[in-house]
VOBA-1610 file (N, C-alpha, C; in pm, whole numbers, padded with zeros to 5 digits, always signed):
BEGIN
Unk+00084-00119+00000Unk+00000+00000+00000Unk+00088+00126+00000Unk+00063+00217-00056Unk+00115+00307-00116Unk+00100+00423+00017Unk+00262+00486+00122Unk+00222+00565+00199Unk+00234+00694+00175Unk+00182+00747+00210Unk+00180+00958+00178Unk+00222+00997+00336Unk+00380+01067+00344Unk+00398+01136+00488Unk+00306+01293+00471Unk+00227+01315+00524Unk+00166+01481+00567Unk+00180+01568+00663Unk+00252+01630+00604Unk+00252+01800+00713Unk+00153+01790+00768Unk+00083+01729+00865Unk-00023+01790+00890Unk-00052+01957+00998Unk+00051+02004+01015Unk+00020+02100+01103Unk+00067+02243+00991Unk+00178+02249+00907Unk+00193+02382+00771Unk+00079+02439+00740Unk+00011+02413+00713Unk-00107+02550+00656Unk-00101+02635+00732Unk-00171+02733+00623Unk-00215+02905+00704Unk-00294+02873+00807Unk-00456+02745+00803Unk-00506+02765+00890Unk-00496+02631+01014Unk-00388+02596+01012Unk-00378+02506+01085Unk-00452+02350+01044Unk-00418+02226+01118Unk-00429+02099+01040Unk-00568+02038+01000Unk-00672+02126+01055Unk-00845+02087+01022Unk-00861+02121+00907Unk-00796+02172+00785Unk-00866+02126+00667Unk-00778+02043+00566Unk-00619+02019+00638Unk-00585+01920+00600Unk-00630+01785+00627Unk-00653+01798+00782Unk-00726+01636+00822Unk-00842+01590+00719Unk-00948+01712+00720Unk-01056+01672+00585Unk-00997+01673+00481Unk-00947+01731+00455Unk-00890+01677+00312Unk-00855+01519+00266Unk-00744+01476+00407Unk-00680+01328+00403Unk-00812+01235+00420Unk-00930+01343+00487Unk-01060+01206+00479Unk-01150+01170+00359Unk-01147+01278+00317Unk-01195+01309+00183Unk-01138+01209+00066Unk-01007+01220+00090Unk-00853+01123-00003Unk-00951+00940+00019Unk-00977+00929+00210Unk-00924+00793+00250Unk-01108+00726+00170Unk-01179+00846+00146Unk-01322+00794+00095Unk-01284+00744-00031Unk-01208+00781-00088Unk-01161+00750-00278Unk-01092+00660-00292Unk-00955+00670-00208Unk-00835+00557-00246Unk-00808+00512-00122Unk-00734+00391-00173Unk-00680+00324-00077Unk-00587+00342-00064Unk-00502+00417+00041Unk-00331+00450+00058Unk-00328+00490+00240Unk-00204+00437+00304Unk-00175+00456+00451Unk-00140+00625+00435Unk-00186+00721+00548Unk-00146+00853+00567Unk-00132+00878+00675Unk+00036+00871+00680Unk+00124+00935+00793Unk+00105+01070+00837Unk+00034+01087+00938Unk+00022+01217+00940Unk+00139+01272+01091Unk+00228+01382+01033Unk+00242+01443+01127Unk+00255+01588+01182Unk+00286+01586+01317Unk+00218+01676+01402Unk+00198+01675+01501Unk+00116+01738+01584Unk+00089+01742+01718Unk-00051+01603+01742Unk-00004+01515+01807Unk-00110+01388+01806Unk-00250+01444+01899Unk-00258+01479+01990Unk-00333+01555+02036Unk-00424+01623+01958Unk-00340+01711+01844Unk-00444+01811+01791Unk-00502+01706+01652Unk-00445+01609+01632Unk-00470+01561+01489Unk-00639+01465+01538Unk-00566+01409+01674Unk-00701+01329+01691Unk-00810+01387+01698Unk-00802+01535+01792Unk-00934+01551+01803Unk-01020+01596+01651Unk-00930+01616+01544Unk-00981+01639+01426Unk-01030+01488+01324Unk-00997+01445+01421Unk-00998+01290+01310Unk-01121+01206+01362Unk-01231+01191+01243Unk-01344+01100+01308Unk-01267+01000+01372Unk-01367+00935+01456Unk-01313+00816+01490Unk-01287+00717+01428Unk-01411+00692+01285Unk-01437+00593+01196Unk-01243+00566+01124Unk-01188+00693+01140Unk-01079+00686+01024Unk-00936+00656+01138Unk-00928+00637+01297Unk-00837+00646+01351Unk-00748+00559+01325Unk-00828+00431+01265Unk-00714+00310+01242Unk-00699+00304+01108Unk-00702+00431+01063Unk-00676+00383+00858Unk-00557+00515+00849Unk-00461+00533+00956Unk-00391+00610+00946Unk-00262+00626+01014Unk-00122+00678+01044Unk-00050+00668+01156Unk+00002+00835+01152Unk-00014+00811+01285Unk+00023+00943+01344Unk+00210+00957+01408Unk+00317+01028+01348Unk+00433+01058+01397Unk+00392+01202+01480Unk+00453+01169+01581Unk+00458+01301+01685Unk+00567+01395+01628Unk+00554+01498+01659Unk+00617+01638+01603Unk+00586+01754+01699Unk+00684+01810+01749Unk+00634+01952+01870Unk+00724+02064+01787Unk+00751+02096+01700Unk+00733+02191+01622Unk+00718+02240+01512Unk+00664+02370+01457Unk+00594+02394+01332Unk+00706+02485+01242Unk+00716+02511+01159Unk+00794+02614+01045Unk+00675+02718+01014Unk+00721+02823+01066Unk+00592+02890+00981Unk+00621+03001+00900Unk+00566+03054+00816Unk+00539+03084+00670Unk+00680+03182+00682Unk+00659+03283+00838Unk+00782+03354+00819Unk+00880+03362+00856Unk+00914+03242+00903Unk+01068+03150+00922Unk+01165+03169+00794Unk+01301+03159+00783Unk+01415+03112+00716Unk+01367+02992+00672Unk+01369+02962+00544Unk+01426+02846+00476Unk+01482+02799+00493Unk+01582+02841+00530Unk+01774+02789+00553Unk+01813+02731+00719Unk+01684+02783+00803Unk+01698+02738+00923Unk+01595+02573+00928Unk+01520+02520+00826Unk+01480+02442+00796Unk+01583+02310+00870Unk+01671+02258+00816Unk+01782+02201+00833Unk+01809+02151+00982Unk+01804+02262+01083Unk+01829+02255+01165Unk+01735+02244+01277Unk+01600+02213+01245Unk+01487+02220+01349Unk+01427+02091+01270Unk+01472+01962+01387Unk+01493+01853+01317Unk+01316+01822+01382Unk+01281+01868+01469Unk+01133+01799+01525Unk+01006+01895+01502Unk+01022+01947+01368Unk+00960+01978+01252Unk+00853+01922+01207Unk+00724+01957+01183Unk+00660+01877+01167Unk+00704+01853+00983Unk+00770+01910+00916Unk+00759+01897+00774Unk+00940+01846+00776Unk+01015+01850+00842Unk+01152+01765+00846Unk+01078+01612+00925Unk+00999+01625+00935Unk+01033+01512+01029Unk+00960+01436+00907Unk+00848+01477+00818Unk+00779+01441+00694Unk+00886+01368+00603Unk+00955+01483+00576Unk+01059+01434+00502Unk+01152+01322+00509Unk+01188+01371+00630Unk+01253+01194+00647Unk+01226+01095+00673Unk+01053+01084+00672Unk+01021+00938+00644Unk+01042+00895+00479Unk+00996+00982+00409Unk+01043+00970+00294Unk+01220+00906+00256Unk+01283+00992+00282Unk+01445+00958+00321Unk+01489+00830+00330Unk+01412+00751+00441Unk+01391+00634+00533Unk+01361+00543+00442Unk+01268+00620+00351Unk+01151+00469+00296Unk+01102+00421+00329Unk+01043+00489+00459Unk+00934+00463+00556Unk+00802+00518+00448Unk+00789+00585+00409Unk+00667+00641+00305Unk+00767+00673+00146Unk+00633+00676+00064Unk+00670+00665-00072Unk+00671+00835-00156Unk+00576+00923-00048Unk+00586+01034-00092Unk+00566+01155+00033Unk+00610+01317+00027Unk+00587+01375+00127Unk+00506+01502+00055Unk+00383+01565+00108Unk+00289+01686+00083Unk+00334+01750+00222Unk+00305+01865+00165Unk+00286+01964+00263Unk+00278+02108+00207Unk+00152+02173+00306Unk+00088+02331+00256Unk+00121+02393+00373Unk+00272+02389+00432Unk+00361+02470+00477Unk+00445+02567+00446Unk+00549+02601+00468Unk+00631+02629+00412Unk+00711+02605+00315Unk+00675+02673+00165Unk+00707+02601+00030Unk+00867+02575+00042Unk+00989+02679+00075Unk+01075+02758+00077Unk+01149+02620+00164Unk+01103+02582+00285Unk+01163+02478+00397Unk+01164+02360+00297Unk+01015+02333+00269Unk+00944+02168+00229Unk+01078+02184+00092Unk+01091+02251-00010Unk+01211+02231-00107Unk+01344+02241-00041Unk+01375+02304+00024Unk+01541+02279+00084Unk+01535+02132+00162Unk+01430+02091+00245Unk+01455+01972+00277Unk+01451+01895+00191Unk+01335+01878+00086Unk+01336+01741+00058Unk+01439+01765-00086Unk+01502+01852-00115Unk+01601+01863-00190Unk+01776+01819-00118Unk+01784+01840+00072Unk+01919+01784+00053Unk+01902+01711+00181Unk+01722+01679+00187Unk+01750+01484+00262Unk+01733+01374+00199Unk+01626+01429+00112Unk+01559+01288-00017Unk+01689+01290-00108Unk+01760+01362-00159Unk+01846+01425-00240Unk+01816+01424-00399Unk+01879+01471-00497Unk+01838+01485-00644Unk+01874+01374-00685Unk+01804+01309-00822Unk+01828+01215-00935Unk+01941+01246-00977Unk+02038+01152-00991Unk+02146+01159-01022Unk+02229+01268-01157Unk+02131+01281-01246Unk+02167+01374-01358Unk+02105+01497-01308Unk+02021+01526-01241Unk+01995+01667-01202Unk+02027+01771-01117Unk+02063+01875-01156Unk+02134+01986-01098Unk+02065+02028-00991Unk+01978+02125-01016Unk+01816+02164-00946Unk+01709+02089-00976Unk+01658+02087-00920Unk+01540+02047-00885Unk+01412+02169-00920Unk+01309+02139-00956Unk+01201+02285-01028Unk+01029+02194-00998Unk+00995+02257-00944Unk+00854+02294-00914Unk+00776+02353-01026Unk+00691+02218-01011Unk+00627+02255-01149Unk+00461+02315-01126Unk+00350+02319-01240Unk+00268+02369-01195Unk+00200+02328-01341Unk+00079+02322-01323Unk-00040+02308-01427Unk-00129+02402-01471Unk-00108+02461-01590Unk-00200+02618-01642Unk-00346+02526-01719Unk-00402+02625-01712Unk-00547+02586-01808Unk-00494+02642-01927Unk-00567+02543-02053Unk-00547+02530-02121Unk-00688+02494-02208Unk-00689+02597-02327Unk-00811+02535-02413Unk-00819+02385-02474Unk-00779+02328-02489Unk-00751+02182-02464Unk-00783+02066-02392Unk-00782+01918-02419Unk-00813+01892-02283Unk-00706+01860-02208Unk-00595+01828-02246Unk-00495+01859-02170Unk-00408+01981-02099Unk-00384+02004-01987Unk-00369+02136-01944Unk-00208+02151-01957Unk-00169+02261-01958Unk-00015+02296-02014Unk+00095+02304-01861Unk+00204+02240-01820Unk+00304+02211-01735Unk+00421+02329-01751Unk+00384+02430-01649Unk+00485+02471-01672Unk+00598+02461-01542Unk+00733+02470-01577Unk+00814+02456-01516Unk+00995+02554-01527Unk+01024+02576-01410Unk+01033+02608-01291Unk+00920+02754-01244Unk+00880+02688-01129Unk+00737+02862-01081Unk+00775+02880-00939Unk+00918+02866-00933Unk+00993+02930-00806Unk+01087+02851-00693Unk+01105+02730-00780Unk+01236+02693-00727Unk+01380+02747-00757Unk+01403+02735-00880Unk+01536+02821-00892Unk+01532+02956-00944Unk+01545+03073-00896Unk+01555+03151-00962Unk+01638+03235-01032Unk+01774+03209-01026Unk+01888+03254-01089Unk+01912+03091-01137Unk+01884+03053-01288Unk+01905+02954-01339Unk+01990+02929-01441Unk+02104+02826-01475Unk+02174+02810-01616Unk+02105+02782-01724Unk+02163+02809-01858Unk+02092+02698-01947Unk+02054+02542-01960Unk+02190+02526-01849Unk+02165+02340-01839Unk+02062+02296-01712Unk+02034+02416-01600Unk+01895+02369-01538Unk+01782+02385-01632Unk+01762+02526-01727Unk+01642+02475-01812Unk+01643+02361-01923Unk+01759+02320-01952Unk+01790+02165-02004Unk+01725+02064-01974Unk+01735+02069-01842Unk+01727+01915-01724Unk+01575+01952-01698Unk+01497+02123-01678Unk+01386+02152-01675Unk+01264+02070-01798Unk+01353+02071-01939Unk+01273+02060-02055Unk+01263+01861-02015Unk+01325+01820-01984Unk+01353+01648-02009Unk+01304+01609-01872Unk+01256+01706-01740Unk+01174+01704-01646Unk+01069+01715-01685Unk+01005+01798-01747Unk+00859+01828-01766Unk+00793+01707-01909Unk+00913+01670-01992Unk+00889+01575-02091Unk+00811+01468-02025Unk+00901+01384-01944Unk+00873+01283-01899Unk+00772+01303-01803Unk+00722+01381-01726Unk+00600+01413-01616Unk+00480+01413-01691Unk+00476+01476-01807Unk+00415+01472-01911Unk+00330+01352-01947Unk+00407+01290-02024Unk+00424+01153-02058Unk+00380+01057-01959Unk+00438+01005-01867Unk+00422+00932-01749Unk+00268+00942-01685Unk+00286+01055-01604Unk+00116+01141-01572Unk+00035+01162-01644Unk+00043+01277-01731Unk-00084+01309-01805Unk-00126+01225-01923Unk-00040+01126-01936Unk-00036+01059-02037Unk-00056+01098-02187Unk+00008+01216-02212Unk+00036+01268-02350Unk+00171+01162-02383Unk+00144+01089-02541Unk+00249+01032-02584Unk+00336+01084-02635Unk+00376+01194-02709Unk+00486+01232-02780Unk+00424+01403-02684Unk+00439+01444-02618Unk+00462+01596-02518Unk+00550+01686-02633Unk+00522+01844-02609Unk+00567+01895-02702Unk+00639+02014-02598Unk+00754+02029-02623Unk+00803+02091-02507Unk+00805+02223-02614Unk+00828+02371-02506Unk+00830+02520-02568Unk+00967+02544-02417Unk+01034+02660-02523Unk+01097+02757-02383Unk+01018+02847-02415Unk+00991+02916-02273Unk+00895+03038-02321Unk+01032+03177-02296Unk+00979+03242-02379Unk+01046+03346-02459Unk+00979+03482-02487Unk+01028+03596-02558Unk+00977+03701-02602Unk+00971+03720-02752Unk+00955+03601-02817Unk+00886+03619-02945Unk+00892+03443-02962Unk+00847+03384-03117Unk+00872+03243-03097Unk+01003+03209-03214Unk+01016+03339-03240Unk+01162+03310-03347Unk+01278+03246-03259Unk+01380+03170-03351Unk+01475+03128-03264Unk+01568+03240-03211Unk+01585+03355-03308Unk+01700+03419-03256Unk+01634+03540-03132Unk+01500+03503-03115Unk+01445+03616-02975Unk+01480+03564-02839Unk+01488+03630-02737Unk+01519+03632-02628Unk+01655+03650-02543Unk+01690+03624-02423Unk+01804+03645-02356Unk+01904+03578-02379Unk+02051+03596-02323Unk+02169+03522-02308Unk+02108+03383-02232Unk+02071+03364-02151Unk+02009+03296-02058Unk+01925+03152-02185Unk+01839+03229-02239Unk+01718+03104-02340Unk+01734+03077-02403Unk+01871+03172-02487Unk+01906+03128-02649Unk+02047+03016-02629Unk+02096+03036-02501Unk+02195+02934-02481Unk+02099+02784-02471Unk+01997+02829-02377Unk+01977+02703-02308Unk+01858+02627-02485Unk+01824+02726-02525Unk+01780+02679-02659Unk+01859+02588-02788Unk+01995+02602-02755Unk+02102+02465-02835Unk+02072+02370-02761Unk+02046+02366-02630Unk+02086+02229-02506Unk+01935+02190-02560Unk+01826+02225-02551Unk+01701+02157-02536Unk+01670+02109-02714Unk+01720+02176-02819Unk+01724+02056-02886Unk+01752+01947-02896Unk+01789+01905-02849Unk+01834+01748-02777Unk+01721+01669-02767Unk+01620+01761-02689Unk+01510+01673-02645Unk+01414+01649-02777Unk+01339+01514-02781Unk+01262+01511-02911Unk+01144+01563-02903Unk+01081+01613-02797Unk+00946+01710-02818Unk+01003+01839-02810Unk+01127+01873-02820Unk+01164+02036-02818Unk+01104+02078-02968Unk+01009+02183-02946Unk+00925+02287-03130Unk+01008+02410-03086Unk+01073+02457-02979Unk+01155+02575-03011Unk+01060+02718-02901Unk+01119+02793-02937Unk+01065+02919-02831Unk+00911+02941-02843Unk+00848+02961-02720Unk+00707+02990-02732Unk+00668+03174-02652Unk+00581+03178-02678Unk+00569+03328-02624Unk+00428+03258-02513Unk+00422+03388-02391Unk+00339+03352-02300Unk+00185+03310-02326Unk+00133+03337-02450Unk-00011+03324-02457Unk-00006+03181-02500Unk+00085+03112-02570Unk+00068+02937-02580Unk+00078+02888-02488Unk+00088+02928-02366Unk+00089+02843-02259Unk-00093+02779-02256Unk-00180+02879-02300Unk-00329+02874-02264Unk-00414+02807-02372Unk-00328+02787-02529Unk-00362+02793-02629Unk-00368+02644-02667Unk-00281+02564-02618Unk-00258+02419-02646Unk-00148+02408-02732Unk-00094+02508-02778Unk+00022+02494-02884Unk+00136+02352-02796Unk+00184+02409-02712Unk+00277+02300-02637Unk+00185+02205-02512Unk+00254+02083-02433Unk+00219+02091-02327Unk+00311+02090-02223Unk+00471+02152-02206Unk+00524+02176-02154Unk+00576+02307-02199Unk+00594+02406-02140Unk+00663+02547-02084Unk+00760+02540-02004Unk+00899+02566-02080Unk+01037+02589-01939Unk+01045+02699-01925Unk+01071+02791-01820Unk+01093+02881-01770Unk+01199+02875-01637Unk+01287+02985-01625Unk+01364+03054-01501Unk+01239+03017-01379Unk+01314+03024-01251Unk+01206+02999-01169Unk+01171+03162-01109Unk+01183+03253-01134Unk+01175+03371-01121Unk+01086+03422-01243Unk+01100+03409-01346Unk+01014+03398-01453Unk+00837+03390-01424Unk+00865+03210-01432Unk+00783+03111-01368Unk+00724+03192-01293Unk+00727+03238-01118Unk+00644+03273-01007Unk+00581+03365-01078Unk+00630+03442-01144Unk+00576+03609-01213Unk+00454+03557-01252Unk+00466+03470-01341Unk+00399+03383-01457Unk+00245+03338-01389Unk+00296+03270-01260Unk+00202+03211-01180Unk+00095+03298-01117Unk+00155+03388-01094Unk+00095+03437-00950Unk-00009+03541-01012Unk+00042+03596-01165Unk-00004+03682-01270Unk-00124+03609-01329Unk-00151+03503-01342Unk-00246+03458-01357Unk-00305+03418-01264Unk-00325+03366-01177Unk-00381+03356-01077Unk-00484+03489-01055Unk-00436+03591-01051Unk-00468+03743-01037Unk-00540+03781-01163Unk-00518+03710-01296Unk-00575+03777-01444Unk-00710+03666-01376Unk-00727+03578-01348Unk-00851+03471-01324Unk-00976+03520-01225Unk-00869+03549-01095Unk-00970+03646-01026Unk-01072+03726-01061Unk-00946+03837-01089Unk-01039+03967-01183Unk-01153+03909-01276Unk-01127+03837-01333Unk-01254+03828-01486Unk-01346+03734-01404Unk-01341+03688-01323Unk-01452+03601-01243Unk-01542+03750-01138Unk-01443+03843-01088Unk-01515+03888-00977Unk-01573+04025-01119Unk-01501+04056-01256Unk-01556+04128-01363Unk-01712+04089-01377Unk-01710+03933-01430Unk-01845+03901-01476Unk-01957+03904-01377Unk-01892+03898-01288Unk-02006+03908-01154Unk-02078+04053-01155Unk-02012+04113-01134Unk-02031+04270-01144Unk-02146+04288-01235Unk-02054+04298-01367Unk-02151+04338-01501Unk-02325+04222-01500Unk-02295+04109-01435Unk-02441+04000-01460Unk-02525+04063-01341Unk-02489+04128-01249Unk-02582+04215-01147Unk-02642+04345-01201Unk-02569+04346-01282Unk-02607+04500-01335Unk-02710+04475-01480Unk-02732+04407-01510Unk-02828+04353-01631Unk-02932+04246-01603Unk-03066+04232-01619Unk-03194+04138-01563Unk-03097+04018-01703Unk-03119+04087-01811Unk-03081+03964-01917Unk-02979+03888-01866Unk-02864+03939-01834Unk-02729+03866-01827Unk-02760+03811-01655Unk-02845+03827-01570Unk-02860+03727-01455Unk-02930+03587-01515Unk-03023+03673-01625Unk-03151+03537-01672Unk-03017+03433-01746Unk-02907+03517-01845Unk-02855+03434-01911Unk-02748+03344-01804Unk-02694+03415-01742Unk-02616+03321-01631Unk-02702+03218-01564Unk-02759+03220-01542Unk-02841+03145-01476Unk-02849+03036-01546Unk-02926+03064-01654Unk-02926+02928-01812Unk-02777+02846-01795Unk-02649+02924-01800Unk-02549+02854-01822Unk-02468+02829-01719Unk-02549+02835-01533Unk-02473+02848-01486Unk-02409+02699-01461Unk-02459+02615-01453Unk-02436+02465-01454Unk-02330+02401-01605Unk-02383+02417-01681Unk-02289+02375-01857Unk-02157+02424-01832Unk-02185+02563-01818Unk-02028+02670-01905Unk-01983+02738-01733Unk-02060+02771-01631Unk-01962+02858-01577Unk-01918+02753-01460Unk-01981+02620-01434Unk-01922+02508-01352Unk-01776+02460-01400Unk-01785+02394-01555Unk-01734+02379-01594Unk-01587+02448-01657Unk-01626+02584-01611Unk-01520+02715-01656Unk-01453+02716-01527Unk-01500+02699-01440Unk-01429+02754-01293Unk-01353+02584-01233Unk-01428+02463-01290Unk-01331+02374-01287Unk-01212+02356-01311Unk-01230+02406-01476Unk-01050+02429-01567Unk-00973+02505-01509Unk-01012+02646-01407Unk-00874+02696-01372Unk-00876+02708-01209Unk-00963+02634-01122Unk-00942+02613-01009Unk-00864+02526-01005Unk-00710+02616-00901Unk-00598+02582-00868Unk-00653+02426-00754Unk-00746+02431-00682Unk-00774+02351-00610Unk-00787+02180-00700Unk-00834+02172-00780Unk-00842+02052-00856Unk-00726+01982-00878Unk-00590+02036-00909Unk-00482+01974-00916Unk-00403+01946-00759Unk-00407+02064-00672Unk-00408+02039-00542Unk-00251+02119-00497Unk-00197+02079-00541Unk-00060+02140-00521Unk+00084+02104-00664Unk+00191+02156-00608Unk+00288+02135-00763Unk+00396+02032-00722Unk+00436+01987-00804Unk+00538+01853-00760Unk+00650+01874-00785Unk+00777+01892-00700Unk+00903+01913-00736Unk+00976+01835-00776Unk+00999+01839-00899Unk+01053+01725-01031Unk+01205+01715-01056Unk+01253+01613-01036Unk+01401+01597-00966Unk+01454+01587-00872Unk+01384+01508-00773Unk+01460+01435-00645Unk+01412+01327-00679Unk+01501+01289-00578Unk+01513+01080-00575Unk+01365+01034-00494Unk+01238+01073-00525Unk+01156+01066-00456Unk+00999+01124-00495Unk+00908+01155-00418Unk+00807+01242-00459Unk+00777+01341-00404Unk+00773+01490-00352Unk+00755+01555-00303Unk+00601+01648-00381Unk+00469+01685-00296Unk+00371+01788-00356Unk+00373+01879-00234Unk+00392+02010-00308Unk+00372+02146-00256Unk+00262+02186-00253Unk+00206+02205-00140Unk+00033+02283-00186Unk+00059+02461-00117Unk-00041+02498-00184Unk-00039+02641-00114Unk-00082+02648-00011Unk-00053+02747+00121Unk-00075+02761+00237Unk-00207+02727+00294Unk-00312+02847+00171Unk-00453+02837+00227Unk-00528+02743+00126Unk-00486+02592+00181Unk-00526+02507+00109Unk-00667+02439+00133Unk-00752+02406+00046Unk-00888+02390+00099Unk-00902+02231+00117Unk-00993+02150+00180Unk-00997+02028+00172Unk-00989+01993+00080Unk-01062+01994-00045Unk-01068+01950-00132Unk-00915+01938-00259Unk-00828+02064-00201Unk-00663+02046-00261Unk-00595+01972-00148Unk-00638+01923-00050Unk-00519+01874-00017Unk-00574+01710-00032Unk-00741+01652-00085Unk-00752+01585-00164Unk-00711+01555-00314Unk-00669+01647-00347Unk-00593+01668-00510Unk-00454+01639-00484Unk-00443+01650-00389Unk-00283+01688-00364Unk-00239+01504-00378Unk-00309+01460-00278Unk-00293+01316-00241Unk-00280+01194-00390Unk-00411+01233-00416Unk-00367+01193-00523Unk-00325+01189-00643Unk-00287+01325-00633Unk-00129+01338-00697Unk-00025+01263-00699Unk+00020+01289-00538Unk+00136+01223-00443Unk+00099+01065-00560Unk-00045+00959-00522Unk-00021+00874-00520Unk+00049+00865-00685Unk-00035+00914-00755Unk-00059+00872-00879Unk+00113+00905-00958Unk+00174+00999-00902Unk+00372+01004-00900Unk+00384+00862-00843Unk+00345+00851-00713Unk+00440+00762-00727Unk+00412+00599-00806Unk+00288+00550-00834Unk+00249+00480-00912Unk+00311+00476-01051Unk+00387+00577-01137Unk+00411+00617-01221Unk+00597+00582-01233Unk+00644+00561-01341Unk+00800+00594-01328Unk+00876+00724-01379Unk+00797+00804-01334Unk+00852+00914-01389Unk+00977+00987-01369Unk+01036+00912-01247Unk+01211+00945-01217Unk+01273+00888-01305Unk+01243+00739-01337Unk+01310+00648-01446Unk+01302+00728-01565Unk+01229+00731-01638Unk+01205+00818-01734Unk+01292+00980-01766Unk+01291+00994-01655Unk+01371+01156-01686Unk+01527+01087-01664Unk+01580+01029-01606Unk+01713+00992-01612Unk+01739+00922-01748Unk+01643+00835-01764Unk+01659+00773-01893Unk+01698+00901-02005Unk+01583+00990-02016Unk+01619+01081-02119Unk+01744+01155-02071Unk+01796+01184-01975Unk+01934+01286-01977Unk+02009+01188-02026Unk+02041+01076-01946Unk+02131+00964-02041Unk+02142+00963-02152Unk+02039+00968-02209Unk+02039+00926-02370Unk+02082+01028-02455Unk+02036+01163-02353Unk+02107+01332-02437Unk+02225+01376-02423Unk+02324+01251-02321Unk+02412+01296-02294Unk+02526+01214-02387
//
């Protein structure tokens, strides 16, 4: 049986909507969830029905949001170090946590440690996409001062995650860029643009609106790039959701017409780019599985999250990306 270690105490709002979340998970799949944390606080959140479909590691302290990264390391009874190194152990097969993004990557980057061909390690993320497959982009804020050969190892990361997971057979990788000619962009893309021909779904530079368009289904980016990228949409999604609201109050027709479509088109619209459905982002290149969720994570993402976690690790998608650097090398 397939185990998931959980932060359970990292979130913004503390471990009650992670606990629902993991109950939410234990109604769907079958997988053991290590939860840790404060045992005390986990039980009283935990029906009773679920006490024996789970194990609890004790943990008496938390990382919180505005802690050092770098002091991560050293605050070993952590509830998200201590996550990690069950992972480490091989005591569990994967580690989540909607803690501290900044800690959860420095640990499970130098306890789990990297796949042998990979430099950095990059956090990836899933855009909507007119399509039915949604577009991967990668790095969205793990590295942010990056070489050409991390967006290298980025393009033959996101190939194989691709592939493996979403089950696209031939993945079409893009660097994203400021035009889609080859000779546009920085010192930085046009270097790392010789290295990623290599890869066989590399089509060459993409500009930001194919990320949404279906042209590719992988996007490499700087991880500084990336966050811009992320967080900018996130914010363009808002707006035109809290836009249409506005303007359908202000018109009898456009309430009557919302109404008609609110089930077809605007359920279905707010599915495709609710961040919650995928659950959190998976940092692609350690010897292991690690999912990042965001702080104010709702039950229902840190049900996404899970099975995520599982469905990585069910998958060979480490094999796969080593395989391809090997073969490019």
């Amino acid at each position: 049986m397939i185990k998931i270690a959980i932060d359970a105490m990292g979130g913004d709002f503390g471990p009650e909507p992670i606990i629902e979340g993991v109950v939410q998970a234990l109604e769907s799949k079958k997988f053991l969830p290590i939860l840790v944390g404060d045992k005390t606080e986990i039980l009283s959140l935990l029906p009773q029905y679920y006490i024996d479909k789970v194990q609890i590691v004790e943990s008496s302290d938390v990382i919180s949001m505005s802690d050092q990264a770098t002091n991560a390391l050293k605050r070993k009874e952590s509830s998200i170090y201590k996550a990690v190194e069950l992972v480490r152990n091989k005591e569990a097969d994967a580690v989540l946590s909607a803690g501290h993004s900044g800690a959860t990557m420095t640990l499970a980057t130098l306890r789990i440690g990297r796949l042998p061909h990979i430099s950095k390690p990059a956090l990836a993320t899933l855009m909507p996409s007119i399509t039915e497959t949604k577009t991967l982009v990668l790095d969205v804020g793990a590295v942010t001062d990056c070489t050409p050969q991390n967006l290298y190892e980025f393009g033959a990361m996101g190939e194989a995650y691709v592939q493996k997971v979403l089950n696209v057979r031939s993945p079409r990788v893009g660097l994203l860029s400021n035009g889609s000619e080859e000779s546009k962009g920085n010192a930085l893309t046009k270097e790392a643009f010789g290295l990623l021909k290599e890869l066989d779904g590399f089509v060459g530079n993409v500009e930001g609106k194919d990320i949404f368009n279906g042209t590719v289904n992988v996007v490499v980016c700087d991880g500084f790039t990336g966050n811009i990228l992320l967080k900018t949409s996130e914010g363009v999604v808002t707006t035109v959701f809290d836009l249409m609201k506005q303007y359908i109050r202000k018109s009898l027709p456009a309430k009557i017409g919302a109404f008609m479509m609110r089930k077809k088109v605007f359920v279905n619209m707010k599915k495709q780019v609710d961040k919650d459905e995928y659950g959190g982002a998976p940092l692609l290149g350690i010897n292991g599985c690690a999912i990042i969720s965001h702080g104010a994570s709702s039950p229902k993402a840190i049900k996404n999250a899970i099975f995520q976690a599982i469905h990585y690790t069910q998958s060979d998608v480490n094999s796969v990306i080593e395989e391809l650097l090997t073969n490019d090398k």
